[in-house]
C-alpha positions as CSV (number, residue, x, y, z in Angstrom):
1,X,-4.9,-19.4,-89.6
2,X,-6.5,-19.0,-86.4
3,X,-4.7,-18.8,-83.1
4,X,-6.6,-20.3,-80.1
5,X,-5.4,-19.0,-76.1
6,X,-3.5,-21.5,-74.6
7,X,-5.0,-22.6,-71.0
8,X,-1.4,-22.3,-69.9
9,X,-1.3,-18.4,-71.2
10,X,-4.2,-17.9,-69.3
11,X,-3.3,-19.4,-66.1
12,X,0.3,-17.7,-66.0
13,X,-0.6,-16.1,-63.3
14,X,-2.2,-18.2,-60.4
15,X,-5.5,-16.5,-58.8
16,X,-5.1,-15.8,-55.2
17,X,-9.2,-16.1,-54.5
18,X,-9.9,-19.3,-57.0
19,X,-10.5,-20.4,-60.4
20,X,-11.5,-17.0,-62.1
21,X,-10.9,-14.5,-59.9
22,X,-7.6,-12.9,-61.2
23,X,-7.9,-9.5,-59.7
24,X,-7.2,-10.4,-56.4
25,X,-3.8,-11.4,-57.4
26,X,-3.3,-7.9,-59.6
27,X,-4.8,-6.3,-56.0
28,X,-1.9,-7.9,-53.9
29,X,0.9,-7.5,-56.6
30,X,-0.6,-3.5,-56.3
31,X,-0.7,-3.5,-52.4
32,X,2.9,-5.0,-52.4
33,X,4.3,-2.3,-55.1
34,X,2.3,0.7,-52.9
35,X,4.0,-0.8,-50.2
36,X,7.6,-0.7,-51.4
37,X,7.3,2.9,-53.1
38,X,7.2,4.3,-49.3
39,X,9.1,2.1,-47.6
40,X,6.5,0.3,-45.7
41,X,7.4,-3.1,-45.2
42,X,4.8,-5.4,-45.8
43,X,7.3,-8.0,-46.3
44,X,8.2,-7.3,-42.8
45,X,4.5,-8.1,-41.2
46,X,4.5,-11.0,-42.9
47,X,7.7,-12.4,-41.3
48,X,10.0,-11.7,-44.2
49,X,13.7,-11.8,-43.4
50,X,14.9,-9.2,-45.3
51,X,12.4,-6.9,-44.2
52,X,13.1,-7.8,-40.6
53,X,17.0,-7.0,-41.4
54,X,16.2,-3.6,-42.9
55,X,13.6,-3.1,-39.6
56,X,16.6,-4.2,-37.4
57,X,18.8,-2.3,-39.2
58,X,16.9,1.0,-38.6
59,X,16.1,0.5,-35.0
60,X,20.0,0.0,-34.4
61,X,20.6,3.5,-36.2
62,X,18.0,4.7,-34.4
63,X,19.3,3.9,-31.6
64,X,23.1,5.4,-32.6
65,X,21.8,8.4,-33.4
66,X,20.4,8.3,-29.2
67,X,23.7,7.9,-28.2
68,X,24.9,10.3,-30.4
69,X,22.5,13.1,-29.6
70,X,23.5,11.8,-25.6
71,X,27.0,12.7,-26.1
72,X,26.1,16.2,-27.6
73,X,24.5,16.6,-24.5
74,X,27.4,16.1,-22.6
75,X,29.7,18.6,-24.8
76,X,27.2,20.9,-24.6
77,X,27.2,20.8,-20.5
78,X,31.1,20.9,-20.3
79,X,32.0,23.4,-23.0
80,X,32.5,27.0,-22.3
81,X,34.1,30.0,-20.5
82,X,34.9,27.7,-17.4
83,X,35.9,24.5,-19.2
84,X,33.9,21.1,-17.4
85,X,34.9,17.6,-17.4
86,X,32.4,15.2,-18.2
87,X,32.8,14.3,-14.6
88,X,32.3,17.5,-13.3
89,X,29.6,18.6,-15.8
90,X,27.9,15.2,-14.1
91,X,28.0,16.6,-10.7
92,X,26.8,20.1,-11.3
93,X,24.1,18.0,-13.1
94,X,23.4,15.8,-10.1
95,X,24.7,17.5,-7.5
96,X,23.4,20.1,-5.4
97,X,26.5,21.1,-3.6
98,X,29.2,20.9,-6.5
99,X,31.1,24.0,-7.1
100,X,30.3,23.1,-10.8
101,X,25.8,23.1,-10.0
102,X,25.3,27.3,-10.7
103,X,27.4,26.8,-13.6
104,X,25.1,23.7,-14.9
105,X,21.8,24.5,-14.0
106,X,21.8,28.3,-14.7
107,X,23.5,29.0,-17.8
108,X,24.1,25.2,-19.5
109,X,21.1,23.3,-18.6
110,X,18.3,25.5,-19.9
111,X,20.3,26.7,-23.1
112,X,21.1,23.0,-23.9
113,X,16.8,21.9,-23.3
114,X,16.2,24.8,-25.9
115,X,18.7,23.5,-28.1
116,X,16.6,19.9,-28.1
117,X,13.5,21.6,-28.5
118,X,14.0,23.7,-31.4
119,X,16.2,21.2,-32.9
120,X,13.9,18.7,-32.6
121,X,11.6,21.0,-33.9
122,X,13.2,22.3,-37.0
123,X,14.2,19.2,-38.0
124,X,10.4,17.6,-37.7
125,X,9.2,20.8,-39.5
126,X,11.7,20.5,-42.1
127,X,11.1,16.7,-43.0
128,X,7.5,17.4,-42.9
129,X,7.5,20.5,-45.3
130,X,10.2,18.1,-47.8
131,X,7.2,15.6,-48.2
132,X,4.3,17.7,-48.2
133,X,5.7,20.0,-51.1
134,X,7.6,16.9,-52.7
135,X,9.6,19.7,-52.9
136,X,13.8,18.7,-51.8
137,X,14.9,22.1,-50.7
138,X,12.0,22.9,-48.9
139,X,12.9,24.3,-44.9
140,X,11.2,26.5,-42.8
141,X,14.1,28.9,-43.4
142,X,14.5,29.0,-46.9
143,X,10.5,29.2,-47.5
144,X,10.2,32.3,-45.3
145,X,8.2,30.9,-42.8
146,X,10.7,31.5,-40.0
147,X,11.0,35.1,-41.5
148,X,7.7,35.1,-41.1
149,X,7.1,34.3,-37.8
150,X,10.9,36.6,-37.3
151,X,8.6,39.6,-38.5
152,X,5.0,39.3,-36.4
153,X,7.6,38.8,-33.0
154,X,10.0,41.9,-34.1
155,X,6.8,43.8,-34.6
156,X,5.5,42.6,-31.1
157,X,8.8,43.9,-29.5
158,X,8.7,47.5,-31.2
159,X,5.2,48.5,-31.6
160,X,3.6,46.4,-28.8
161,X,6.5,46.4,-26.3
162,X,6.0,42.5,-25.8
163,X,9.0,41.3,-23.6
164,X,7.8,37.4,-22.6
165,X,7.7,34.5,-24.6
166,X,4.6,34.3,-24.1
167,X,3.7,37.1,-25.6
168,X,5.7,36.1,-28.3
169,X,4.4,33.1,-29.2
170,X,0.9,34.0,-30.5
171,X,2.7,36.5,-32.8
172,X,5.3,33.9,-34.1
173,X,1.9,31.4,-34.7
174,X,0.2,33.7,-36.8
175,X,3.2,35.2,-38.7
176,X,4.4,31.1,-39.4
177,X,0.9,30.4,-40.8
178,X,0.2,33.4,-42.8
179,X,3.7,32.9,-44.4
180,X,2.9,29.2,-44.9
181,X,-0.5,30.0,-46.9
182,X,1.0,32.9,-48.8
183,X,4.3,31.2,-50.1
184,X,1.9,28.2,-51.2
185,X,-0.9,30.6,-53.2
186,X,1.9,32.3,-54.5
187,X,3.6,29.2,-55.5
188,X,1.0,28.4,-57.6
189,X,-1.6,26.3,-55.1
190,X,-2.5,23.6,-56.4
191,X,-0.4,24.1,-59.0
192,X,2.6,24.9,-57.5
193,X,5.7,23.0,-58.7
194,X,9.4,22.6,-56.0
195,X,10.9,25.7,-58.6
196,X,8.2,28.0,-58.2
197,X,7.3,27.7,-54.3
198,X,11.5,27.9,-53.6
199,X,11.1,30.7,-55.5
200,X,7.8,32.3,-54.1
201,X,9.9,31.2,-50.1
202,X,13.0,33.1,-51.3
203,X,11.4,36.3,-52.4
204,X,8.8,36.4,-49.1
205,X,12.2,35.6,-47.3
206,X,14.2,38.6,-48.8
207,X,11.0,41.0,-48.1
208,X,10.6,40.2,-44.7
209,X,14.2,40.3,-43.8
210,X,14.6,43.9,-44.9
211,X,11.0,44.6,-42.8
212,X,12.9,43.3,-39.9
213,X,16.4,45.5,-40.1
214,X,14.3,48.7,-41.3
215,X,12.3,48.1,-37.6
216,X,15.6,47.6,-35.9
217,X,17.2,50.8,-37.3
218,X,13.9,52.4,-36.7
219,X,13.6,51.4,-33.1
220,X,16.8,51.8,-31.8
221,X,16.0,51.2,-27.7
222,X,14.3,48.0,-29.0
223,X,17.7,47.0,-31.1
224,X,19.6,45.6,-27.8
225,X,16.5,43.4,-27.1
226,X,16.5,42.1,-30.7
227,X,20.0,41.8,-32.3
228,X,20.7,38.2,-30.6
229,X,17.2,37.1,-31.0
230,X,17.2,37.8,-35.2
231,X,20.4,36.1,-35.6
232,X,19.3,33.2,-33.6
233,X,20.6,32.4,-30.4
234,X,20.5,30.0,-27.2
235,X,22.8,32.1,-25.2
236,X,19.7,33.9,-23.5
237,X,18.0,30.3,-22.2
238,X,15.6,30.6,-19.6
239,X,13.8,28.0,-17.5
240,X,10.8,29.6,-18.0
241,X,11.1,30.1,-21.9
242,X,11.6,25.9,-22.4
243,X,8.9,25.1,-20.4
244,X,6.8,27.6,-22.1
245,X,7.8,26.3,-25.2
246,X,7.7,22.3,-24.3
247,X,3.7,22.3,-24.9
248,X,3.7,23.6,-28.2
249,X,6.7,21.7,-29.3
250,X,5.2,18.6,-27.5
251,X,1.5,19.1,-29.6
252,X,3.3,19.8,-32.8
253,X,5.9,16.5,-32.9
254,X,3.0,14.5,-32.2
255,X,1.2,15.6,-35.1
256,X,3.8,15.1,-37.2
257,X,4.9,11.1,-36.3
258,X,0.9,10.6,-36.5
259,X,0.9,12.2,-40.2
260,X,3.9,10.1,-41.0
261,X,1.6,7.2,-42.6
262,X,-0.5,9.7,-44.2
263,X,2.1,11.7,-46.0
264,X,3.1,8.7,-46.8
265,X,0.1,7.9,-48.6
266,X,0.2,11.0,-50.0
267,X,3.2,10.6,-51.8
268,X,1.8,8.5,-54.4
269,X,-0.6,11.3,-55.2
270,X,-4.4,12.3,-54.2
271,X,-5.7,9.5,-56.1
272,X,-3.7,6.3,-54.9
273,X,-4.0,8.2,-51.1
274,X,-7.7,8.0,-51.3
275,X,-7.9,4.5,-52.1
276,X,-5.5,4.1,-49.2
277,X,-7.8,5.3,-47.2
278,X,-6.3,8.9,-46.5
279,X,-7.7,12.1,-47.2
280,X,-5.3,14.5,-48.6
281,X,-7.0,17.6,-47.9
282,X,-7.4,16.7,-44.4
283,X,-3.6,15.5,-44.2
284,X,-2.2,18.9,-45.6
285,X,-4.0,21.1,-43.2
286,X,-3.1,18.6,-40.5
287,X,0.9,18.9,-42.0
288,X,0.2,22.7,-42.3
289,X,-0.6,22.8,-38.5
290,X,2.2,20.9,-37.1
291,X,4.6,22.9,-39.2
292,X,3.0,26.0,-37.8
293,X,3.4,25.0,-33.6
294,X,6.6,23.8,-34.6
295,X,8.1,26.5,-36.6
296,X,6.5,29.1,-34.4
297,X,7.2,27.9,-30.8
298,X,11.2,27.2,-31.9
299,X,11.5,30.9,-33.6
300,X,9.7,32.2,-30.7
301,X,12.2,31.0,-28.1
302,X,15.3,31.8,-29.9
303,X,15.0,33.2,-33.2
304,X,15.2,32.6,-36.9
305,X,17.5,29.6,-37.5
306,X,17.7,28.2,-41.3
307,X,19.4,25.1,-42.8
308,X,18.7,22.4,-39.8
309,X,15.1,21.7,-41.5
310,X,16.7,21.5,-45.0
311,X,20.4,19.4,-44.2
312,X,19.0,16.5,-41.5
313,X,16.0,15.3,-43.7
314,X,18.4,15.2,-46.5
315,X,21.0,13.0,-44.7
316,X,18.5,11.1,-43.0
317,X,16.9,10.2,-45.9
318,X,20.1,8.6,-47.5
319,X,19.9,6.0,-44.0
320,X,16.3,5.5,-43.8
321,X,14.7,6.0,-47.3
322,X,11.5,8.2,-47.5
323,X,9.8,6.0,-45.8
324,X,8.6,9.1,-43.1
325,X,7.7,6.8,-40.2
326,X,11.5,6.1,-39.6
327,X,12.7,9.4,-41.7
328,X,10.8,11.6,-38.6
329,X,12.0,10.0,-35.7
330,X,15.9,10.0,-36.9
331,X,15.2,13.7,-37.5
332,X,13.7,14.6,-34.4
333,X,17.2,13.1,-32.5
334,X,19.9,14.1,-35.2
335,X,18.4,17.7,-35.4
336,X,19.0,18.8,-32.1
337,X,22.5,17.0,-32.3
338,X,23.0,19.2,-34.9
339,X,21.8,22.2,-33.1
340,X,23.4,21.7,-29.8
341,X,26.9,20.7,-32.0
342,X,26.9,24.5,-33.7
343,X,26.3,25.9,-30.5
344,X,28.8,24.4,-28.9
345,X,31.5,25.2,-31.7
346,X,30.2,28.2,-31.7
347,X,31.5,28.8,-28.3
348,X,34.8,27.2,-29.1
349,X,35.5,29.2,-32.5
350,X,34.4,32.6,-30.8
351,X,36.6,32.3,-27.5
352,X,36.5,33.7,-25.5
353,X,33.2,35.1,-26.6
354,X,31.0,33.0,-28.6
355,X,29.2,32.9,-32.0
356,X,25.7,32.6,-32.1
357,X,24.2,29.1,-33.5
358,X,22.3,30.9,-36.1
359,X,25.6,32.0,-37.7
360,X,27.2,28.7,-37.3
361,X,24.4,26.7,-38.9
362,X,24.6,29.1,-42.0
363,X,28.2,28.7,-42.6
364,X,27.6,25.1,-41.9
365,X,24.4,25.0,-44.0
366,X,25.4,27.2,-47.3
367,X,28.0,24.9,-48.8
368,X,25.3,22.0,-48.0
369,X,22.7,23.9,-49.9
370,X,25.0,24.5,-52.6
371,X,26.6,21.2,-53.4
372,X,22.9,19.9,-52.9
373,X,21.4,21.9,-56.1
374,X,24.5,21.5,-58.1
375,X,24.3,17.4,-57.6
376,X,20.7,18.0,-58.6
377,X,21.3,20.1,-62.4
378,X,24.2,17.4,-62.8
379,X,21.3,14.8,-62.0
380,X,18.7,16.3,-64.3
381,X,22.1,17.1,-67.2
């Protein structure tokens, strides 16, 4: 018996260019698919009302998280060894011949612009490291890179006698991107799988921790200079310092909202990214760059500070999806509330002295990281 194609069968599926030309169809159905799997809404450019609602629905949390990040702000102002209201902390703020102004704008102000800056920067770094590696627990911290850039500055300080950020800086640059290449040809490189580059971070980590207490017992008239700095701090905020750091900062967020598409494309692998137009080798040195100004300016200015890059992306990502051109921008505001929110308990749980943020955000960050990798092996069970 012989079994003839229906002309139904074959017209299932309509063609989008004309009799015979099915492809096109299969091309859009693709386009829509690539589309969905990063959280670009094509639906939404087309006037879709779903996507417009998810669209409208980010913009408004976007725009929580402002207010949020606006009211940290204000903590961060009024909480302390002399106790503002927001009222007052407004005045010292605004004006010039409040009793509350030296309180304001020489100890508050500057320490809570450092806390946006590196915030904002840790969190941009960390989101940006999560999609490059694909790798979940990937941070800044917890790869070593910090260390990293921790080890070239301590080195600066004790055999150098730098003293200024900006001698600093250049250090902290070239300790972030050496650590940044060697954790990933140690990883495995091309290779490397989210086990085996945690695994290569974790052990650089460990080494260049112990390099920097053997220098600090070592070099004990440089120990005063560095014990705050290693532990990562705000409480030494300078004028000079933020604006120092604001350039870098500046060049490095930039570069990573305009990867955001890219990486995006990248996601789907080397293959699908090329025929999105994208080149992945030029989008991971581009990533590897802006994690580099960001990771080196913020340890720079105040030290080593882990978990910020490694909690935010992960909560962010449970509001936005991994689409990266709404995950970055709700990192780079709910980062520095982060930061500036340890720092400020900080100061209340260490009355009437303070602890620094770098200790809060571990005892914040550890449990995280924990219940994190357990969900994970239950996941995977």
């Amino acid at each position: 018996m012989t079994f003839a194609k229906s002309p139904k069968t074959q017209g299932s599926s309509p063609p989008a260019g004309g009799d015979g030309q099915p492809a096109a169809g299969t091309a859009a159905g693709s386009a829509d698919a690539e589309s969905g799997a990063f959280g670009a809404s094509a639906a939404s450019g087309t006037g879709s009302g779903p996507g417009r609602g998810r669209a409208g629905l980010r913009a408004g949390g976007l725009a929580c998280a402002l207010l949020l990040l606006a009211a940290v702000c204000v903590l961060s102002l009024a909480v302390g060894a002399r106790p503002l209201s927001p009222a007052e902390a407004w005045h010292g703020l605004v004006d010039a011949g409040s009793s509350a102004y030296p309180v304001v704008h020489e100890m508050r102000l500057p320490r809570t612009v450092l806390g946006l800056l590196t915030g904002a920067a840790l969190g941009l770094a960390g989101g940006v490291m999560q999609s490059l590696t694909r790798n979940p627990l990937a941070d800044p911290g917890l790869l070593g890179i910090n260390a990293g850039a921790a080890a070239a500055v301590v080195s600066a300080i004790s055999f150098f006698g730098t003293a200024s950020y900006a001698g600093y800086v250049g250090f902290a640059f070239a300790g972030a991107a050496a650590v940044s290449v060697l954790v990933y040809a140690v990883g495995g490189g091309s290779g490397a799988t989210p086990a085996r580059l945690a695994l290569a971070g974790t052990a650089l980590n460990a080494a260049l921790v112990s390099y920097v207490n053997a220098v600090q017992l070592l070099d004990t008239a440089s120990l005063d200079r560095m014990r705050f700095w290693t532990v990562g701090s705000l409480a030494r905020a300078q004028d000079d310092v933020n604006l120092a750091a604001l350039p870098f900062v500046l060049a490095g967020t930039l570069l990573a909202l305009a990867l955001a598409r890219p990486l995006n494309a990248l996601a789907l692998g080397d293959e699908a990214a090329r025929a999105l137009g994208s080149r992945p080798g030029r989008t991971r040195g581009a990533a590897i760059v802006a994690v580099t100004l960001l990771c080196g300016a913020a340890t720079a200015a105040c030290g080593p500070i882990v978990f910020v890059g490694l909690m935010v992306p992960h909560l962010v990502r449970s509001l936005t999806g991994p689409d990266l051109r709404w995950l970055l921008p709700y990192c780079g505001l709910l980062a520095p509330a982060l930061m500036l929110a340890a720092d400020v308990l900080g100061r209340v749980l260490g009355a009437p002295g303070e602890l620094q943020v770098g200790i809060v955000t571990v005892v914040l960050g550890g449990p995280f990281f924990l219940y994190f990798v357990r969900r994970r092996r239950l996941a995977q069970a």
